[in-house]
FISE-831713 format. One line per field, with one value per residue (C-alpha): x, y, z. Coordinates in nm, 2 decimals, always signed. Layout:
X [X|...];
Y [Y|...];
Z [Z|...];
END
This chain:
X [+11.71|+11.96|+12.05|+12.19|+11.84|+11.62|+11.86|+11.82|+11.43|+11.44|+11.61|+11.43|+11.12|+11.21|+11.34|+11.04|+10.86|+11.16|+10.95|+10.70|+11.04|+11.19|+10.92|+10.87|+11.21|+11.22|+10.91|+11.08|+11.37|+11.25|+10.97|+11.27|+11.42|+11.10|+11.15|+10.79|+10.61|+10.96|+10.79|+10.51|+10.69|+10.90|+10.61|+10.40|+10.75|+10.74|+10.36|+10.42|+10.73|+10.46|+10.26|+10.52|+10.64|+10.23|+10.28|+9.98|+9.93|+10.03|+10.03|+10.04|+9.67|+9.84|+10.12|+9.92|+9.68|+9.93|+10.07|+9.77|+9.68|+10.02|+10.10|+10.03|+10.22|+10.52|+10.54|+10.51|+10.76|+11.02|+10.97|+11.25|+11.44|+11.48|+11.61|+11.79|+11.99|+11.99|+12.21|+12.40|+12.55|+12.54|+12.74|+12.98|+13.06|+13.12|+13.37|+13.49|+13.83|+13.87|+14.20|+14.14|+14.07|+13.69|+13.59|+13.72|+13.47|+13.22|+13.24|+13.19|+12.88|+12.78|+12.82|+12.69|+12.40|+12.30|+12.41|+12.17|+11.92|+11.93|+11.92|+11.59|+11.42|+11.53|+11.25|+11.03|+10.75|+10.76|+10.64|+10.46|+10.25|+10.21|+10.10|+9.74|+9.89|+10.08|+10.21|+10.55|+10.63|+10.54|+10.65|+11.03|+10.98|+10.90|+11.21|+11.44|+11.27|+11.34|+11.72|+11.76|+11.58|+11.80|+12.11|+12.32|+12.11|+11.96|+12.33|+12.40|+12.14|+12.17|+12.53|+12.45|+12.14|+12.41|+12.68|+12.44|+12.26|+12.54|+12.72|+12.40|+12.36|+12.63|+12.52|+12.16|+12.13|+11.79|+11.64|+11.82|+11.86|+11.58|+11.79|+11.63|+11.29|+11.51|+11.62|+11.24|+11.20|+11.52|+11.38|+11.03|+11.15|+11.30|+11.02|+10.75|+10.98|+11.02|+10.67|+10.54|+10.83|+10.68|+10.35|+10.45|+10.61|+10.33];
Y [+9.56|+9.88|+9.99|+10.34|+10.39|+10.30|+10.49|+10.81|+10.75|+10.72|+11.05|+11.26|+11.22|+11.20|+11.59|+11.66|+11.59|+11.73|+11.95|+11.64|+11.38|+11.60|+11.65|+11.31|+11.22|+11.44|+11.26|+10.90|+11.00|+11.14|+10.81|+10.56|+10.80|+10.75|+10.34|+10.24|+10.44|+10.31|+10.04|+10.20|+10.50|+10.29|+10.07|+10.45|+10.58|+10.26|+10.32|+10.72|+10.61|+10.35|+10.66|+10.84|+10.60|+10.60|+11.01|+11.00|+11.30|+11.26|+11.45|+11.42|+11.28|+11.01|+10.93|+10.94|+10.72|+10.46|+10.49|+10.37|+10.08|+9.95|+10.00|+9.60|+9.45|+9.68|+9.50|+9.19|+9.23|+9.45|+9.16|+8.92|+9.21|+9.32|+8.94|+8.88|+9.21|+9.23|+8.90|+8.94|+9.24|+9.15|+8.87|+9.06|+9.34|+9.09|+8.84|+9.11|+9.10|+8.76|+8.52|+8.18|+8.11|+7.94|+8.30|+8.44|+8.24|+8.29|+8.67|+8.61|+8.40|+8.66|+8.98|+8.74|+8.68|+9.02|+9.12|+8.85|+8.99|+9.31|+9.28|+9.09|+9.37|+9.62|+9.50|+9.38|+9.70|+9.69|+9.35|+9.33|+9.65|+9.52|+9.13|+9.02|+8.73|+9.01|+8.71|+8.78|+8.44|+8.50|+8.83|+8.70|+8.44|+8.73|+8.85|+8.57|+8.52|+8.87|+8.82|+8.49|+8.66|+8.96|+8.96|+9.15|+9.45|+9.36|+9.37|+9.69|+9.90|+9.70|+9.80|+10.19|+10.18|+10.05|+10.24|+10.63|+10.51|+10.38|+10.73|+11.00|+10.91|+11.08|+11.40|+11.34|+11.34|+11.16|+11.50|+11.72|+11.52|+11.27|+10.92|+10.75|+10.85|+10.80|+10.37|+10.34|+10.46|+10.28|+9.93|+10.02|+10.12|+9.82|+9.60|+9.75|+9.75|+9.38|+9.29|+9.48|+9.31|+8.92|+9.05|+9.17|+8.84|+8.63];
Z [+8.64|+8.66|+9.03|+8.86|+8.72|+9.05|+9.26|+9.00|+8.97|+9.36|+9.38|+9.14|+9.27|+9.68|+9.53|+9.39|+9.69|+9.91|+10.17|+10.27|+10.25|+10.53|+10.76|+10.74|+10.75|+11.07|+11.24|+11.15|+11.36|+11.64|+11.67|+11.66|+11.94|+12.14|+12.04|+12.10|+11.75|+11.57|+11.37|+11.27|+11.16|+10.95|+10.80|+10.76|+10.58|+10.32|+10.24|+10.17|+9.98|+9.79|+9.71|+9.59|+9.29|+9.19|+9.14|+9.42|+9.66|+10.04|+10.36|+10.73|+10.75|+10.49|+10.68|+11.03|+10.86|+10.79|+11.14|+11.28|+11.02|+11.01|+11.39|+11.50|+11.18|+11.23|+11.58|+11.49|+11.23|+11.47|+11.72|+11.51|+11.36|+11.77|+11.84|+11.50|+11.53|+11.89|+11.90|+11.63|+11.78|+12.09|+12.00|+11.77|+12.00|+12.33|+12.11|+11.86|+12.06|+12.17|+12.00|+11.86|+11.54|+11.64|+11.76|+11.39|+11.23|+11.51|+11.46|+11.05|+11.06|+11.29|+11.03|+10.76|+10.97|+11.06|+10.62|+10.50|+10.76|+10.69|+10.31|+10.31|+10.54|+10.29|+10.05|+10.31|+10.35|+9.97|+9.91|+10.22|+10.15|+9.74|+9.83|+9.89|+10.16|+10.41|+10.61|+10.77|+10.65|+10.24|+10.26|+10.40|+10.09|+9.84|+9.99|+9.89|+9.56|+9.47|+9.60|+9.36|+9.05|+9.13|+9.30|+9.15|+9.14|+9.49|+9.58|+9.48|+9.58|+9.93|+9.95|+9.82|+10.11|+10.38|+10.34|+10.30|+10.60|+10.82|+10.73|+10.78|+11.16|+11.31|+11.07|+11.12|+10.74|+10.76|+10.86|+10.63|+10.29|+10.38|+10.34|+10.48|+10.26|+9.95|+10.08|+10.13|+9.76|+9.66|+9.75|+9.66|+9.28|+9.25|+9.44|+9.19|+8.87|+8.96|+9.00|+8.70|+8.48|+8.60|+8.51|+8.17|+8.13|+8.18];
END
């Protein structure tokens, strides 16, 4: 699995969907402004980003559509990201200054924490969305699998997916360049290029 080649695929075709990527990217934002449609915006960007690898049509009555549908899992999988992330920085930014060499490694098993967390919900709408058994718990374990069968690649593109998302918020580059559209597409690229290489090799 090349990360270069997702993350070109990813971006060729978020471009040639541009106009729908930014509207949508647009509608993302402002829902994780308002907090309580946050989830199901996300979950709804990850299903148009689904349709998008398959060459299929979408529009708002897609996306809208998805909002609703996906509106109770998004909670119940924002519910743990809320306390997962919610302590680790909590925890980071309160000891972040304090001496001693305990709070050191306190503040690294932290970072790690929230990392590993965050990498696994990168591919967690794609495999959720793809599997028959849309358990938080199988879809976490498709998660690792696709980690240990992957990791150099999973590395990379998480990495790539940090860094451009970390550094469009202060520009609100989600709006204008649709980033945010093109991590969804990022992890679903190489969620379905997985999948479809374990079927060809059974």
């Amino acid at each position: 699995m090349n990360p270069l080649t997702i993350m070109h695929h990813a971006l060729r075709r978020s471009w040639e969907e541009w106009l729908s990527v930014v509207v949508l990217s647009a509608f993302w934002l402002l829902a994780q402004v308002l907090i309580i449609p946050g989830p199901p915006a996300t979950a709804a960007l990850f299903a148009m980003a689904r349709r998008t690898y398959d060459s299929a049509y979408w529009g708002a009555a897609d996306a809208w559509a998805a909002f609703r549908e996906l509106f109770a899992p998004a909670w119940r999988w924002a519910l743990p990201n809320v306390v997962v992330i919610g302590l680790s920085l909590y925890n980071i930014s309160t000891f972040w200054n304090v001496p001693g060499g305990i709070w050191l490694v306190l503040r690294a098993v932290w970072l790690t924490a929230l990392l590993v967390w965050l990498a696994l919900n990168l591919f967690y709408w794609p495999f959720r969305l793809a599997a028959e058994d849309q358990s938080l718990r199988n879809t976490y374990a498709n998660c690792v699998r696709f980690w240990v069968l992957h990791p150099a690649a999973a590395l990379v593109l998480f990495l790539v997916c940090l860094l451009l998302g970390v550094a469009s918020l202060p520009f609100a580059l989600p709006i204008v360049l649709g980033v945010i559209f093109w991590i969804a597409l990022v992890a679903e690229t190489a969620v379905r290029r997985s999948l479809e290489g374990q079927t060809t090799a059974d």
